[in-house]
Structure formats: structure tokens, C-alpha cells
PyMOL Python script that loads the backbone (N, CA, C, O; Angstrom):
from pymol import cmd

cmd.read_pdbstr("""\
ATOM      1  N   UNK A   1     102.410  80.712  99.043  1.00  0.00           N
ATOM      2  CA  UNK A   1     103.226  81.818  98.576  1.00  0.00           C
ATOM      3  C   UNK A   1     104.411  81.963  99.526  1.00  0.00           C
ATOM      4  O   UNK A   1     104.442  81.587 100.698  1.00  0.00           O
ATOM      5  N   UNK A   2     105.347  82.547  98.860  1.00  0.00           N
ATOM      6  CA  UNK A   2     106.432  82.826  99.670  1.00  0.00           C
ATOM      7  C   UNK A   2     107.175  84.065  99.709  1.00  0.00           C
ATOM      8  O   UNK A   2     107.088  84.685  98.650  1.00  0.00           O
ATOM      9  N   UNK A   3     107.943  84.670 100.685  1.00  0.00           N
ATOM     10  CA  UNK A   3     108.220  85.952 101.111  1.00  0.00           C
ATOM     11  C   UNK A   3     108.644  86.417  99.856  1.00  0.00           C
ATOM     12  O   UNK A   3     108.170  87.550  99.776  1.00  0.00           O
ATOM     13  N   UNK A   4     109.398  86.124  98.631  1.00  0.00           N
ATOM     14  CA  UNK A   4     109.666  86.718  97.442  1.00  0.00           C
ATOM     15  C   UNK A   4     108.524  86.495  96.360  1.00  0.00           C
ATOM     16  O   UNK A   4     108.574  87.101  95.290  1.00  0.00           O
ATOM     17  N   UNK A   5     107.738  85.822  96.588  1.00  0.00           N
ATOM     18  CA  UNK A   5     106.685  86.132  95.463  1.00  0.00           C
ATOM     19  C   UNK A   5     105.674  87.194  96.286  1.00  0.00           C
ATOM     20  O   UNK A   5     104.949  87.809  95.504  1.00  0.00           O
ATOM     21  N   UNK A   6     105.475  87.533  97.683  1.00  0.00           N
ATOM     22  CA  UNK A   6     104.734  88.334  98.250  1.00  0.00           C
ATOM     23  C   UNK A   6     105.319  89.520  97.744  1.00  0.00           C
ATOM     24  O   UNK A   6     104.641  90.267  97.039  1.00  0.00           O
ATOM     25  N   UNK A   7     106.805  89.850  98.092  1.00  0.00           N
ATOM     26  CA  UNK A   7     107.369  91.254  98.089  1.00  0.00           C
ATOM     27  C   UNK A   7     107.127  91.893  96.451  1.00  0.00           C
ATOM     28  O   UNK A   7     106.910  93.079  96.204  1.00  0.00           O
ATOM     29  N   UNK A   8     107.246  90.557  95.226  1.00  0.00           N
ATOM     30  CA  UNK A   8     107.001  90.961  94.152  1.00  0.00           C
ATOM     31  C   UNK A   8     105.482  91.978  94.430  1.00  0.00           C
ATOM     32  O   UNK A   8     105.148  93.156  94.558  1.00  0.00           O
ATOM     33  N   UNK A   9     104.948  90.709  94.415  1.00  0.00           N
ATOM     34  CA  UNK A   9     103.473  91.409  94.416  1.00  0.00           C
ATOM     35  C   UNK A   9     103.336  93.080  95.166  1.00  0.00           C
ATOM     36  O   UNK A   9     102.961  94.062  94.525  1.00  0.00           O
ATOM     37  N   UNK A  10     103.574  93.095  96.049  1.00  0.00           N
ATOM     38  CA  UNK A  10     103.712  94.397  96.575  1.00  0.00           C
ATOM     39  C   UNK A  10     103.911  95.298  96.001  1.00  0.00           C
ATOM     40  O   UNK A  10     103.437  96.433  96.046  1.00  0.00           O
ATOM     41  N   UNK A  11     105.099  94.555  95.047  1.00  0.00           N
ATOM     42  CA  UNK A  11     105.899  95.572  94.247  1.00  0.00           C
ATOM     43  C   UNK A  11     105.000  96.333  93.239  1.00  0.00           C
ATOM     44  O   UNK A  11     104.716  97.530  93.212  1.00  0.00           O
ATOM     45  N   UNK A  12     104.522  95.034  92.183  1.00  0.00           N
ATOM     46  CA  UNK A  12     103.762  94.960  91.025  1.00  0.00           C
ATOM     47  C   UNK A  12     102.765  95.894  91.251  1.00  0.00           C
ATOM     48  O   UNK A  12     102.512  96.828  90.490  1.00  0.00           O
ATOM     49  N   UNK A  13     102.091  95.604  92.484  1.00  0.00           N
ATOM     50  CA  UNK A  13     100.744  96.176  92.699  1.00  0.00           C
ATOM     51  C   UNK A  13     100.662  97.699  93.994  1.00  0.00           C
ATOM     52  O   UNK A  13      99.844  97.811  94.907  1.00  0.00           O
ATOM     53  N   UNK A  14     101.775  98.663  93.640  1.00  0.00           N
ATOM     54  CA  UNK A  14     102.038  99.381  94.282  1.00  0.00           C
ATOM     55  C   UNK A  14     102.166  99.763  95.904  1.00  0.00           C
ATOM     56  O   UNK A  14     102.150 100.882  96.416  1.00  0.00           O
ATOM     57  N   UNK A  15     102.321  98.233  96.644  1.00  0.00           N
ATOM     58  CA  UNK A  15     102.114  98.806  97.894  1.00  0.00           C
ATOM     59  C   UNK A  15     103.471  99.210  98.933  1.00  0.00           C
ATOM     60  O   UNK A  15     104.507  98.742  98.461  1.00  0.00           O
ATOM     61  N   UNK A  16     103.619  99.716  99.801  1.00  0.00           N
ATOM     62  CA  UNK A  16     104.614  99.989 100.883  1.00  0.00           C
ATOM     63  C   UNK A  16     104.541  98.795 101.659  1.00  0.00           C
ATOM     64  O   UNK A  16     103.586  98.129 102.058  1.00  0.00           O
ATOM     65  N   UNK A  17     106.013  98.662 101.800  1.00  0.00           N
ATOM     66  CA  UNK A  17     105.942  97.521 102.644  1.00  0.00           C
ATOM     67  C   UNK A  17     107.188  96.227 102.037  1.00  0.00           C
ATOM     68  O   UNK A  17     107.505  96.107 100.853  1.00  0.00           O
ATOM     69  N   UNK A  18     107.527  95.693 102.752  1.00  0.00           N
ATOM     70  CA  UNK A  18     106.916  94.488 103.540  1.00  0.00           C
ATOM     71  C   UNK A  18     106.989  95.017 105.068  1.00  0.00           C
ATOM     72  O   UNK A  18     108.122  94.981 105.550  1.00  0.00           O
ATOM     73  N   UNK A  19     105.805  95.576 106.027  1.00  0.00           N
ATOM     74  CA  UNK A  19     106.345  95.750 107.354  1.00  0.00           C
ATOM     75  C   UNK A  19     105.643  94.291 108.231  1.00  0.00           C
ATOM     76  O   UNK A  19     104.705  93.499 108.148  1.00  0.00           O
ATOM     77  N   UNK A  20     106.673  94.569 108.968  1.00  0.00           N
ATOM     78  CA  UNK A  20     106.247  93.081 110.243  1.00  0.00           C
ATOM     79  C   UNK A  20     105.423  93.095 111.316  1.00  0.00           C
ATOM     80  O   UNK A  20     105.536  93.846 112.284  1.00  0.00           O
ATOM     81  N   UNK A  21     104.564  92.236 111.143  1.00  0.00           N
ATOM     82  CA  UNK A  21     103.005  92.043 112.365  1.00  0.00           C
ATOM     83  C   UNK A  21     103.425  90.887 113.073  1.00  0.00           C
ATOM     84  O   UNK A  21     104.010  89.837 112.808  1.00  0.00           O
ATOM     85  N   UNK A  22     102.845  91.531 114.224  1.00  0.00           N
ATOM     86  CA  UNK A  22     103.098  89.844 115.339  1.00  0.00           C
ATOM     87  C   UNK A  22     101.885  89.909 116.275  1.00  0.00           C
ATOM     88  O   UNK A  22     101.921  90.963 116.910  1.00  0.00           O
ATOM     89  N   UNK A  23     100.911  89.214 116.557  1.00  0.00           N
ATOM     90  CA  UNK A  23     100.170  89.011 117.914  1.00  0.00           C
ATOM     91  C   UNK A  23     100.717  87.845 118.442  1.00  0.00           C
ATOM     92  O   UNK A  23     101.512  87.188 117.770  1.00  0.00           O
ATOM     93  N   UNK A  24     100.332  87.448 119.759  1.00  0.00           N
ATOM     94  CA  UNK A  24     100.735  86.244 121.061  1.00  0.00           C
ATOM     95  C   UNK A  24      98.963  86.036 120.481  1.00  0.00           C
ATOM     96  O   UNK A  24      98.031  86.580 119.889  1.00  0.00           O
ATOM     97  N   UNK A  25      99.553  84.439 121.405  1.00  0.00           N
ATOM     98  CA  UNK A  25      98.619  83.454 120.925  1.00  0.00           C
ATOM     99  C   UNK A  25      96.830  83.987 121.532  1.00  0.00           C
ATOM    100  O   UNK A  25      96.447  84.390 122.630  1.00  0.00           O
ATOM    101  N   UNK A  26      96.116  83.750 120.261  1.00  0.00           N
ATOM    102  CA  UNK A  26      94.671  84.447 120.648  1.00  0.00           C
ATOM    103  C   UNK A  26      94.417  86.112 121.219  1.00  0.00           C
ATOM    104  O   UNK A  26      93.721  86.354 122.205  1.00  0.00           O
ATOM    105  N   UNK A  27      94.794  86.688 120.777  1.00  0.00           N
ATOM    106  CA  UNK A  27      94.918  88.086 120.860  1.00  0.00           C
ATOM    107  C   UNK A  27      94.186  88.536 119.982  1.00  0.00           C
ATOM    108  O   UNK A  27      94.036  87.841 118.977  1.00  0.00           O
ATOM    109  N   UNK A  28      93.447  89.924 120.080  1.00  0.00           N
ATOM    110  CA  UNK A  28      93.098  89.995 119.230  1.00  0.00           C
ATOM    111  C   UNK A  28      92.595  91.713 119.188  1.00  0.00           C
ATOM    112  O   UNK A  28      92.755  92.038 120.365  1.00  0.00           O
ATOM    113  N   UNK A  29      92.204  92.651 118.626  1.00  0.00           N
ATOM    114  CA  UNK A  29      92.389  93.918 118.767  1.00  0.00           C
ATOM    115  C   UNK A  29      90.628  94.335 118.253  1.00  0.00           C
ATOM    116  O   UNK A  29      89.740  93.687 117.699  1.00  0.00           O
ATOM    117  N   UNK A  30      90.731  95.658 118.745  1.00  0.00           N
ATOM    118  CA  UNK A  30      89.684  96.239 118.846  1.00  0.00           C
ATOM    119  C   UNK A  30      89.096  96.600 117.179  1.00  0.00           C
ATOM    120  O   UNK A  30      89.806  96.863 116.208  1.00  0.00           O
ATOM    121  N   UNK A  31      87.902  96.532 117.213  1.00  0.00           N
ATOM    122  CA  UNK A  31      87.564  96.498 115.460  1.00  0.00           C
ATOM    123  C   UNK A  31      87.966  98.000 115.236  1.00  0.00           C
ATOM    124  O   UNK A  31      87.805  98.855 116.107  1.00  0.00           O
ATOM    125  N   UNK A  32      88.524  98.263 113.949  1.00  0.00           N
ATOM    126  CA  UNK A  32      88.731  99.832 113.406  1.00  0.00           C
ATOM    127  C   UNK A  32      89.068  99.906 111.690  1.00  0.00           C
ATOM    128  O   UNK A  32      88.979  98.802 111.152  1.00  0.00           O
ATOM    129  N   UNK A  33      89.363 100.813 110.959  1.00  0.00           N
ATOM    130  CA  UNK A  33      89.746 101.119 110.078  1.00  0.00           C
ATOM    131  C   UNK A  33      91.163 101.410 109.840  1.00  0.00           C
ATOM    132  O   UNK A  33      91.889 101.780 110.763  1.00  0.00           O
ATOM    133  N   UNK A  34      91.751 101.202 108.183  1.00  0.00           N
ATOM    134  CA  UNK A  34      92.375 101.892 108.091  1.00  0.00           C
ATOM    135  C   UNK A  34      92.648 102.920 107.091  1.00  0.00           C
ATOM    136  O   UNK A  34      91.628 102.653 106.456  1.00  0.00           O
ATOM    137  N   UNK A  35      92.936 103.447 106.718  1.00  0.00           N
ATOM    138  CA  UNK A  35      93.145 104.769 105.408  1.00  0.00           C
ATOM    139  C   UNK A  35      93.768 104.151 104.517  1.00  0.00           C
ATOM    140  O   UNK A  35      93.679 104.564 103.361  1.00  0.00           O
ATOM    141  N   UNK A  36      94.489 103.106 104.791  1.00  0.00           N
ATOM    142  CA  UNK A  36      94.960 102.302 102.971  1.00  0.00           C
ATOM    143  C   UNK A  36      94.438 101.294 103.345  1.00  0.00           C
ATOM    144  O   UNK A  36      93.853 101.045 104.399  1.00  0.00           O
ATOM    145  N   UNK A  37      94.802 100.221 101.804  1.00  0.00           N
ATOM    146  CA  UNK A  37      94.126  99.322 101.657  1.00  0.00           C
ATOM    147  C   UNK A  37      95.697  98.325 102.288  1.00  0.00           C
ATOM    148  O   UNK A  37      96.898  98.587 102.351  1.00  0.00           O
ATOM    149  N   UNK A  38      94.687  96.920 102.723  1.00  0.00           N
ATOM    150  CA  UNK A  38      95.624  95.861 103.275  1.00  0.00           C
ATOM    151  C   UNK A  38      96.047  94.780 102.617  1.00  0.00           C
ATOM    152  O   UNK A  38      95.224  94.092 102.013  1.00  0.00           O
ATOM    153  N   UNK A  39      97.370  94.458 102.622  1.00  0.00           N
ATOM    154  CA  UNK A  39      97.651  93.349 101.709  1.00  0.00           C
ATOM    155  C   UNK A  39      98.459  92.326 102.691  1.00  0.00           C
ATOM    156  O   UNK A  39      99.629  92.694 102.586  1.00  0.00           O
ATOM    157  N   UNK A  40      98.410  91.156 103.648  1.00  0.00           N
ATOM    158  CA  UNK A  40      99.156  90.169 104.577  1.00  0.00           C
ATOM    159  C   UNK A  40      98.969  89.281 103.984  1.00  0.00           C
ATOM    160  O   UNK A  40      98.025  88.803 103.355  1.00  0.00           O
ATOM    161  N   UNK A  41     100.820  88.826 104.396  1.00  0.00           N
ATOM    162  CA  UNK A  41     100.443  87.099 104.212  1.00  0.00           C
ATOM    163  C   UNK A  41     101.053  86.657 105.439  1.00  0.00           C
ATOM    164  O   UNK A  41     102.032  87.273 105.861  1.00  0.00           O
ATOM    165  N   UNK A  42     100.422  85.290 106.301  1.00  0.00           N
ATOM    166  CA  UNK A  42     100.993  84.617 107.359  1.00  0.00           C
ATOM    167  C   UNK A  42     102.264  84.286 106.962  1.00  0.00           C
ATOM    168  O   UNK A  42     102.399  83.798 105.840  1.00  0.00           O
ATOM    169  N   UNK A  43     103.876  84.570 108.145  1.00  0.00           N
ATOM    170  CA  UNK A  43     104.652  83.938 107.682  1.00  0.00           C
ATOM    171  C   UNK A  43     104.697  82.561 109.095  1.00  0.00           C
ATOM    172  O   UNK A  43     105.472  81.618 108.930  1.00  0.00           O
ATOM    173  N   UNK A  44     104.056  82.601 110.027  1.00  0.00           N
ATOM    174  CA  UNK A  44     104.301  82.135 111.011  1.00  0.00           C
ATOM    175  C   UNK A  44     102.646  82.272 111.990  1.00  0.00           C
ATOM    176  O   UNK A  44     102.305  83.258 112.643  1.00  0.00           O
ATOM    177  N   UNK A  45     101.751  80.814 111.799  1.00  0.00           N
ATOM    178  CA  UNK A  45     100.540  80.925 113.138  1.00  0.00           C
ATOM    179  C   UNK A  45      99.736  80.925 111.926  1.00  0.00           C
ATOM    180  O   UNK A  45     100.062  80.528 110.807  1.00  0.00           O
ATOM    181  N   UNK A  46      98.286  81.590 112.438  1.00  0.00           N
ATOM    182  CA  UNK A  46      97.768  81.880 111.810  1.00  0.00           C
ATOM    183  C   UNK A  46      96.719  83.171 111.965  1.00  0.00           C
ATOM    184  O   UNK A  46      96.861  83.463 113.152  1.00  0.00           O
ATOM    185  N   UNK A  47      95.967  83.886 111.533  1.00  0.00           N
ATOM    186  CA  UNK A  47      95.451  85.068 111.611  1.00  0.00           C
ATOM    187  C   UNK A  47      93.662  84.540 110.741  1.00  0.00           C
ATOM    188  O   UNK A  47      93.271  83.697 109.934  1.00  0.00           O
ATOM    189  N   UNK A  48      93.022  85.780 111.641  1.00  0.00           N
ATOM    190  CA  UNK A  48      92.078  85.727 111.070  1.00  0.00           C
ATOM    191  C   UNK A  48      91.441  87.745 111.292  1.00  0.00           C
ATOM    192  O   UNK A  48      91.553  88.606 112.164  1.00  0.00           O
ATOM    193  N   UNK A  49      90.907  87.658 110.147  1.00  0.00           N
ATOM    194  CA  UNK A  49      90.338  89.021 109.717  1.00  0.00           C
ATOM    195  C   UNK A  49      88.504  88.779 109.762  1.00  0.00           C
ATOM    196  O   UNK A  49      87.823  88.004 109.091  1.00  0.00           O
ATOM    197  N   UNK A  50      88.085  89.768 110.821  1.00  0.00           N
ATOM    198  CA  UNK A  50      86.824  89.281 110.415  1.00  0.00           C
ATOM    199  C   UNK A  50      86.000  90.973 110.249  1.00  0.00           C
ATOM    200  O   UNK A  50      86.036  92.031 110.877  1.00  0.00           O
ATOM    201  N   UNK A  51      85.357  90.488 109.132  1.00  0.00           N
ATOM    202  CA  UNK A  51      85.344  92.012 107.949  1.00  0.00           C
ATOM    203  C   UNK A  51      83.180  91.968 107.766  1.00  0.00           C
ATOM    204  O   UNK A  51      82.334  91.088 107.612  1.00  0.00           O
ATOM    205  N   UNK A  52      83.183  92.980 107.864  1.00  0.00           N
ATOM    206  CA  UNK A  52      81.535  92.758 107.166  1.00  0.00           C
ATOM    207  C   UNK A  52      81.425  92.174 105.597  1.00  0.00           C
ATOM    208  O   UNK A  52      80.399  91.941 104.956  1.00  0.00           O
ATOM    209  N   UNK A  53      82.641  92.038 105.246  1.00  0.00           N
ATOM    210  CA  UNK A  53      82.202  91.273 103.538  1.00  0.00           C
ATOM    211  C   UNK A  53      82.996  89.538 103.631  1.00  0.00           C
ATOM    212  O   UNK A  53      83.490  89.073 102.603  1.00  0.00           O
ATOM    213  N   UNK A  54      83.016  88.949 104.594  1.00  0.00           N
ATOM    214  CA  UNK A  54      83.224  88.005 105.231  1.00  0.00           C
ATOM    215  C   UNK A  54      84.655  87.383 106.207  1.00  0.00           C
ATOM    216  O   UNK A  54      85.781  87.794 105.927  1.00  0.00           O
ATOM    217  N   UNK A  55      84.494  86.631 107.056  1.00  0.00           N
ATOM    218  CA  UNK A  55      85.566  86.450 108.132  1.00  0.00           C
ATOM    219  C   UNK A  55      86.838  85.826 107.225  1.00  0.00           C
ATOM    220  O   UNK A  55      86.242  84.810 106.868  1.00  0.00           O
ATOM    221  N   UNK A  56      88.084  85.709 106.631  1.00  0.00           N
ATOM    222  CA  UNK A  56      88.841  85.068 106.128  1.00  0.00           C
ATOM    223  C   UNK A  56      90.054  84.875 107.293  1.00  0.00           C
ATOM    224  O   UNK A  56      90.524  85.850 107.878  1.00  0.00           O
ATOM    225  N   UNK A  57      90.402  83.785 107.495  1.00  0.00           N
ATOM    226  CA  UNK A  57      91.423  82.768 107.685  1.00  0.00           C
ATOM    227  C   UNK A  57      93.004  82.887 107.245  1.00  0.00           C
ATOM    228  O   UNK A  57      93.044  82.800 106.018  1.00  0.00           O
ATOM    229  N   UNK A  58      93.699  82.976 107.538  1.00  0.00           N
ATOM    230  CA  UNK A  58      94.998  82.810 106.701  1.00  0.00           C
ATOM    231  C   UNK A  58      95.884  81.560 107.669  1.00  0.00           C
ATOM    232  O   UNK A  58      95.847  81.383 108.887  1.00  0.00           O
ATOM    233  N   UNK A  59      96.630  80.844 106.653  1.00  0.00           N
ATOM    234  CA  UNK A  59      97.820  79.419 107.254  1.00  0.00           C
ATOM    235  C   UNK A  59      99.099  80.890 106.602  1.00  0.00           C
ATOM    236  O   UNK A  59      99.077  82.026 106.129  1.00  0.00           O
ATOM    237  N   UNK A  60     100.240  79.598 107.109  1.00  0.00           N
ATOM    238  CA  UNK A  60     101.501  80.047 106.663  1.00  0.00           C
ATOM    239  C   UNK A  60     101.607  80.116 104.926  1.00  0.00           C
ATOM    240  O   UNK A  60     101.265  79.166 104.220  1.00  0.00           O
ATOM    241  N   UNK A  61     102.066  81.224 104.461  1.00  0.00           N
ATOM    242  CA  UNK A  61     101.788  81.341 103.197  1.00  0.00           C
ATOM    243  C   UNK A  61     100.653  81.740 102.013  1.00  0.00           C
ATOM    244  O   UNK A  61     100.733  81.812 100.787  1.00  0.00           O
ATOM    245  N   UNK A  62      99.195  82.038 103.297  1.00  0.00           N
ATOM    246  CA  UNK A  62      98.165  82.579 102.284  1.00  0.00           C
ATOM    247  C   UNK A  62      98.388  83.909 102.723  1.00  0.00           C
ATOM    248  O   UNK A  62      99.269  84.211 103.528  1.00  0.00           O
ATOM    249  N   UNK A  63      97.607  84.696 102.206  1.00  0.00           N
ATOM    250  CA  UNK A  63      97.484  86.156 102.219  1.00  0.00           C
ATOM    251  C   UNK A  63      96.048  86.644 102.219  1.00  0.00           C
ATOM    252  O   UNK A  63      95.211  86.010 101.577  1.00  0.00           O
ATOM    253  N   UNK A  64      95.717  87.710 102.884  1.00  0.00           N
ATOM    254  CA  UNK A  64      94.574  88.320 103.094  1.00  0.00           C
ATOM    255  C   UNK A  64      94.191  89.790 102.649  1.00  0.00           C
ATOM    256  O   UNK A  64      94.824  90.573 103.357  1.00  0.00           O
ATOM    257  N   UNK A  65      93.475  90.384 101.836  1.00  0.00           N
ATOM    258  CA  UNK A  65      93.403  91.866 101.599  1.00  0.00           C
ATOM    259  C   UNK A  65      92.413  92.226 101.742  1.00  0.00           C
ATOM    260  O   UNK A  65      91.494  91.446 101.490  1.00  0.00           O
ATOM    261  N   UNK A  66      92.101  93.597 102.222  1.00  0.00           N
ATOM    262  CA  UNK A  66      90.853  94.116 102.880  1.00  0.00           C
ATOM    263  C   UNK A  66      91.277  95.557 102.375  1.00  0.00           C
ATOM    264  O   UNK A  66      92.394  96.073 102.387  1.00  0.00           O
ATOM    265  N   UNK A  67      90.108  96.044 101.943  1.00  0.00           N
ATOM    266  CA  UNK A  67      90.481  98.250 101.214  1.00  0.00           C
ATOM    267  C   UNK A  67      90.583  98.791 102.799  1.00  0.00           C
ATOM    268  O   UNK A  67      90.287  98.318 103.897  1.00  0.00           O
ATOM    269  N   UNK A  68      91.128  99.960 102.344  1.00  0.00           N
ATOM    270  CA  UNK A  68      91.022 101.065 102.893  1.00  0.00           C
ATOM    271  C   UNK A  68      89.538 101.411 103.270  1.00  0.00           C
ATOM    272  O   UNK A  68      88.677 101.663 102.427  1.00  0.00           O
ATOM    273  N   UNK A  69      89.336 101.396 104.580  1.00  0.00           N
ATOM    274  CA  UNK A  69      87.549 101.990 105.228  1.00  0.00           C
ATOM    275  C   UNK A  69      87.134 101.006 105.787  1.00  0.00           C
ATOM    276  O   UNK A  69      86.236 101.121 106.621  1.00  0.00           O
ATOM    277  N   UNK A  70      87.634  99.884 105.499  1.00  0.00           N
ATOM    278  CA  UNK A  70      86.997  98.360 105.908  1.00  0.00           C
ATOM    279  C   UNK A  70      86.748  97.863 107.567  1.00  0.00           C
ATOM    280  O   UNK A  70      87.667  97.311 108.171  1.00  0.00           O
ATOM    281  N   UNK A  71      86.132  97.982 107.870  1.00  0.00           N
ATOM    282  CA  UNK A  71      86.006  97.905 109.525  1.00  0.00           C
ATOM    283  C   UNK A  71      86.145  96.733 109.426  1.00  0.00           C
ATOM    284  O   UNK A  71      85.707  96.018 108.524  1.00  0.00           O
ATOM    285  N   UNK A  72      87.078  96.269 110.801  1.00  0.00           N
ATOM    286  CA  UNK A  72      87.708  94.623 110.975  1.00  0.00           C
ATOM    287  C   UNK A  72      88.545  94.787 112.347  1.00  0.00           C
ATOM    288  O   UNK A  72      89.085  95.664 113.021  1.00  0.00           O
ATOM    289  N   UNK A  73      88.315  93.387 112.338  1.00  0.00           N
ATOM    290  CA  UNK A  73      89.319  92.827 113.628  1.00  0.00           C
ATOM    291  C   UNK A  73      90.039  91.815 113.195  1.00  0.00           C
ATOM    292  O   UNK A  73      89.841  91.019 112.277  1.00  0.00           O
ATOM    293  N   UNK A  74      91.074  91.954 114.111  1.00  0.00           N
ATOM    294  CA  UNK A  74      92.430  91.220 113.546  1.00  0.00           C
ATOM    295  C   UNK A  74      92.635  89.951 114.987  1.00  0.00           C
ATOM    296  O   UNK A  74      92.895  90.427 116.092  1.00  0.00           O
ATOM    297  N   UNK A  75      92.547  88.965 114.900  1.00  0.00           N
ATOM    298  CA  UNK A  75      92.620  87.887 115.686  1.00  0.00           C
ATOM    299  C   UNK A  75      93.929  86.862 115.245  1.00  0.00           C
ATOM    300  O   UNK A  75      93.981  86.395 114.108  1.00  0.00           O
ATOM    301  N   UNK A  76      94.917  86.586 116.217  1.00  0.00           N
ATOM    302  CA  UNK A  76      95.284  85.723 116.328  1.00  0.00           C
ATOM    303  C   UNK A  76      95.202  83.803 116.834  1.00  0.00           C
ATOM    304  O   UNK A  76      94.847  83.245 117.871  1.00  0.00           O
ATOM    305  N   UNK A  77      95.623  83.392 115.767  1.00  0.00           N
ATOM    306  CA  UNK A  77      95.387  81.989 116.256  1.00  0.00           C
ATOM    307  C   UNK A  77      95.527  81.145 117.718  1.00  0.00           C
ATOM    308  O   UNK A  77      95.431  81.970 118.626  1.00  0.00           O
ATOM    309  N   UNK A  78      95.678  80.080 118.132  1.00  0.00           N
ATOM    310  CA  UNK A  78      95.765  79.850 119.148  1.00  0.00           C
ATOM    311  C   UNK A  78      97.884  79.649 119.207  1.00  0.00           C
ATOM    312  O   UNK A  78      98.585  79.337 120.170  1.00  0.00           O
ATOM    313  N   UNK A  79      98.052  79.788 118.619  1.00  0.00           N
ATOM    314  CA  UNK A  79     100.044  79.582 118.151  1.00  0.00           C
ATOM    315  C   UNK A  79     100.219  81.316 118.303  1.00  0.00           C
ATOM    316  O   UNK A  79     101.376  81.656 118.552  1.00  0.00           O
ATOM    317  N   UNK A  80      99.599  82.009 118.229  1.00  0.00           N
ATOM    318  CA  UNK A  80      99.808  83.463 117.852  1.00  0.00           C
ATOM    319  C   UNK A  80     100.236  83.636 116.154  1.00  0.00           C
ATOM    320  O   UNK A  80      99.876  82.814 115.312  1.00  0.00           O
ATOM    321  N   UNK A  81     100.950  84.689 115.878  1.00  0.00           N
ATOM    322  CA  UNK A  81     100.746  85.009 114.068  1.00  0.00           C
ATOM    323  C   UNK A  81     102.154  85.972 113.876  1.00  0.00           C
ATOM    324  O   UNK A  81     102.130  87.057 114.457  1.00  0.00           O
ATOM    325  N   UNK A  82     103.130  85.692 113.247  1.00  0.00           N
ATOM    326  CA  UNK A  82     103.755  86.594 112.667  1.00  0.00           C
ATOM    327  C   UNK A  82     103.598  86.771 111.226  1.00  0.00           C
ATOM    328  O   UNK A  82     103.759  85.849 110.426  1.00  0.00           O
ATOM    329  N   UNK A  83     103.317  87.834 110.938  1.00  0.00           N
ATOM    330  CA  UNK A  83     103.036  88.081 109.116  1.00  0.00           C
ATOM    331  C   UNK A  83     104.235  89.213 108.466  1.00  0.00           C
ATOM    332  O   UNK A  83     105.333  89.551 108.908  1.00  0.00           O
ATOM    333  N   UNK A  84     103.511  89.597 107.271  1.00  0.00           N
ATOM    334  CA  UNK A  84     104.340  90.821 106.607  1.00  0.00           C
ATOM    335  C   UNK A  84     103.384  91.341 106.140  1.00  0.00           C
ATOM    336  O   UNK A  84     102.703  90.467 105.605  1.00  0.00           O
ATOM    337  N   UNK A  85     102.815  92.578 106.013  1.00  0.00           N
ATOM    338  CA  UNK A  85     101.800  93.504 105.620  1.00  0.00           C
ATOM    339  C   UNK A  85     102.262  94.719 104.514  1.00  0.00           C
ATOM    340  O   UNK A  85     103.287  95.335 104.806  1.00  0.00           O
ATOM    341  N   UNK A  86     101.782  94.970 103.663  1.00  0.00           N
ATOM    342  CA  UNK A  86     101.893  95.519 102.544  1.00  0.00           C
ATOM    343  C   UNK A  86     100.826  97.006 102.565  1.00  0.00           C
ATOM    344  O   UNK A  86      99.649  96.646 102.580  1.00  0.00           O
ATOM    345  N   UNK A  87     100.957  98.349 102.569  1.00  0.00           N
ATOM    346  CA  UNK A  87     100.213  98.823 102.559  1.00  0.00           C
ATOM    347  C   UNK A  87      99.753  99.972 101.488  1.00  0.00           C
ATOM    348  O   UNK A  87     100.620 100.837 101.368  1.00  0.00           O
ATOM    349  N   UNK A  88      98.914 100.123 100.908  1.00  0.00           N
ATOM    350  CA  UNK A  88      98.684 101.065  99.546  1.00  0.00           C
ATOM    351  C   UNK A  88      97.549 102.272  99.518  1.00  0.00           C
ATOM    352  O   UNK A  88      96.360 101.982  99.649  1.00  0.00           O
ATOM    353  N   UNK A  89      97.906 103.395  99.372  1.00  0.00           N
ATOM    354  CA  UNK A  89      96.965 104.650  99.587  1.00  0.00           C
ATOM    355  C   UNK A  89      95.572 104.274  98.807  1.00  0.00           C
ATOM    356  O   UNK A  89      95.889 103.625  97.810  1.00  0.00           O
ATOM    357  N   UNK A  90      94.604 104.383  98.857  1.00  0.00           N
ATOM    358  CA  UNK A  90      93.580 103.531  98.238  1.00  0.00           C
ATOM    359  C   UNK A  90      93.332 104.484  96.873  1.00  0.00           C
ATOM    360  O   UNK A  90      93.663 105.666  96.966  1.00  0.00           O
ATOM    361  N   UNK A  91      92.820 104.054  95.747  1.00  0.00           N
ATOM    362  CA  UNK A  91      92.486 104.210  94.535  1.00  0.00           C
ATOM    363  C   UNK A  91      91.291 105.162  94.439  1.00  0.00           C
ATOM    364  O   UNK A  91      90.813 105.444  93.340  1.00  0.00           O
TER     365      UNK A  91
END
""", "prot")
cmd.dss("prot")
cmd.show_as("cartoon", "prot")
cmd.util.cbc("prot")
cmd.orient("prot")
């Protein structure tokens, strides 16, 4: 996928956004929630989400979504990760 078929989607599927994520290489943050639901795609590295409904992966160009409540940690690759994140008040 690419930054204009992401922003569509965003669009289509009501979320805020495109805002910009970056971790340095292998970083990675403390597990938590958030109050909307998540919509990323890698534009740069790679990222990984690791969620109690399973760990997903993202390259340059996939995308990852996780709801609103979802406890997770956000890990960067060994390159580090710049993305674009999409965010939507949950349903």
C-alpha cells in the first residue's frame, strides 16, 4: 500500500489522521491502551505490535489495526520505524 491509498482509507473508514510515528532502532514502549481504535502503515523500518489477539509484524507498506482497549506494545525493528497512524473514536 501506499501513502494515498492509506490516506483514502482513513478517509473511507472515518479515521483522524494521517499523524507521524517514529521509534530508533529496537525501541520499544511500555504495554498500554488506547481510547480509539488504531489504524498504521510502515512507511520506513519495520514495527511490530504485540496484542493478546496475536503479535503482527508490519514491512514498508503493510498496515496494522488494533480497537480501542487493546493492550499492546509497540516495538521497533532493528532499522527503527517511521509510520503514519490513523486514529478513530471506537464504535
Amino acid at each position: 500500500m501506499n501513502e494515498t491509498e492509506f490516506r483514502e482509507i482513513l478517509k473511507n473508514e472515518g479515521y483522524d489522521g494521517p499523524f507521524d510515528f517514529a521509534m530508533e532502532s529496537n525501541a520499544a514502549d511500555d504495554k498500554h491502551v488506547h481510547d480509539y481504535d488504531v489504524l498504521v502503515m510502515v512507511v520506513e523500518g519495520s514495527l511490530t505490535i504485540e496484542k493478546p489477539s496475536g503479535d503482527e509484524t508490519g514491512l514498508v507498506g503493510d498496515t496494522i489495526q488494533y480497537p480501542a482497549g487493546e493492550p499492546h506494545v509497540e516495538k521497533a525493528g532493528s532499522e527503527g520505524v517511521k509510520a503514519l497512524v490513523g486514529r478513530r473514536a471506537p464504535e
